[in-house]
C-alpha positions in Angstrom: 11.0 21.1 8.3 8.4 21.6 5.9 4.8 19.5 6.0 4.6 17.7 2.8 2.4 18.6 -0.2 -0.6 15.8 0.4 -1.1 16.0 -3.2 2.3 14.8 -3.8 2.4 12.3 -1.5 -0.6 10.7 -2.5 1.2 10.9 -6.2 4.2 9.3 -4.9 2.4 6.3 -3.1 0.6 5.4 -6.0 3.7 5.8 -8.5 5.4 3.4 -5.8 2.3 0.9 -6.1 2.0 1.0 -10.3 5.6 0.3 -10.3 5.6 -2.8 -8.2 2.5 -3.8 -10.7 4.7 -3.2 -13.5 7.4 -5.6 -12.2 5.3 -8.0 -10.6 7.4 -7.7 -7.6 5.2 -8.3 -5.4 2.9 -10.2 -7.1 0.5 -9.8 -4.1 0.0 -6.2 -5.6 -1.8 -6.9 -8.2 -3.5 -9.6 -7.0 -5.0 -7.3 -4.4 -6.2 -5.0 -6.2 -7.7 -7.6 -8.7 -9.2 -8.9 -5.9 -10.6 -5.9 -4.4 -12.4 -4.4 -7.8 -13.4 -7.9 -8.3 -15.1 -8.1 -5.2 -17.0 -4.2 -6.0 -14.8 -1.9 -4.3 -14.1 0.9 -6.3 -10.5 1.4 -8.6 -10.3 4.9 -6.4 -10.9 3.1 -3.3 -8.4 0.1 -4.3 -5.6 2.7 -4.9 -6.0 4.3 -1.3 -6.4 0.9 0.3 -3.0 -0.2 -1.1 -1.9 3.4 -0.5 -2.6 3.1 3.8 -0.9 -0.4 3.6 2.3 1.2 1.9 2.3 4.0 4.4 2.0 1.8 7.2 4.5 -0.1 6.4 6.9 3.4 5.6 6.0 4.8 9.1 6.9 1.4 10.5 10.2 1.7 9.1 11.0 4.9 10.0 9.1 4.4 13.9 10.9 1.2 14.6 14.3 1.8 12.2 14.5 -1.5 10.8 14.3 -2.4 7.2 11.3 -3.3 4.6 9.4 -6.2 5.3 8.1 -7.9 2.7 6.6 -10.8 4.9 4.4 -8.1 6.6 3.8 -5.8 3.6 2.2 -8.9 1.9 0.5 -9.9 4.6 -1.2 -6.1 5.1 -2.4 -6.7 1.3 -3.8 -10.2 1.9 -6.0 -9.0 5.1 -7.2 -5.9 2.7 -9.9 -4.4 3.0 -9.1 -4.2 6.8 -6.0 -1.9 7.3 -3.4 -2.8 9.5 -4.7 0.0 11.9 -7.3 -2.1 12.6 -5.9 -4.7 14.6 
């Protein structure tokens, strides 16, 4: 198996994130990163913010097999800027 371009990864995270902004779905999303730029964190900084969250929440899927959870996706946004790692 090869190791994953990081390039491309970080390309496919944040195509993953602009698409749930584009359909609102979750709204929590864009409310985040509304929040977070509002509050003076960088756009750059927003995007890998939202980025850890998603990949959390990908290697808890794939760590624990067991399906996306919104409930705990939204709640990773809503404590931003502390990443789930931090608990």
């Amino acid at each position: 198996m090869s190791i994953p371009d990081p390039k491309g990864v970080r390309a496919a995270l944040r195509e993953a994130i602009q698409n749930q902004i584009a359909a609102n779905d979750p709204a929590e999303t864009k409310e985040t990163l509304d929040r977070l730029i509002a509050g003076g964190f960088a756009e750059e900084d927003v995007w890998r913010l939202l980025s850890a969250v998603l990949t959390v929440e990908l290697a808890t899927i794939l760590r624990e097999s067991r399906p996306f959870s919104l409930d705990a996706y939204v709640k990773a946004l809503k404590a931003l800027p502390d990443l789930p790692l931090d608990e």
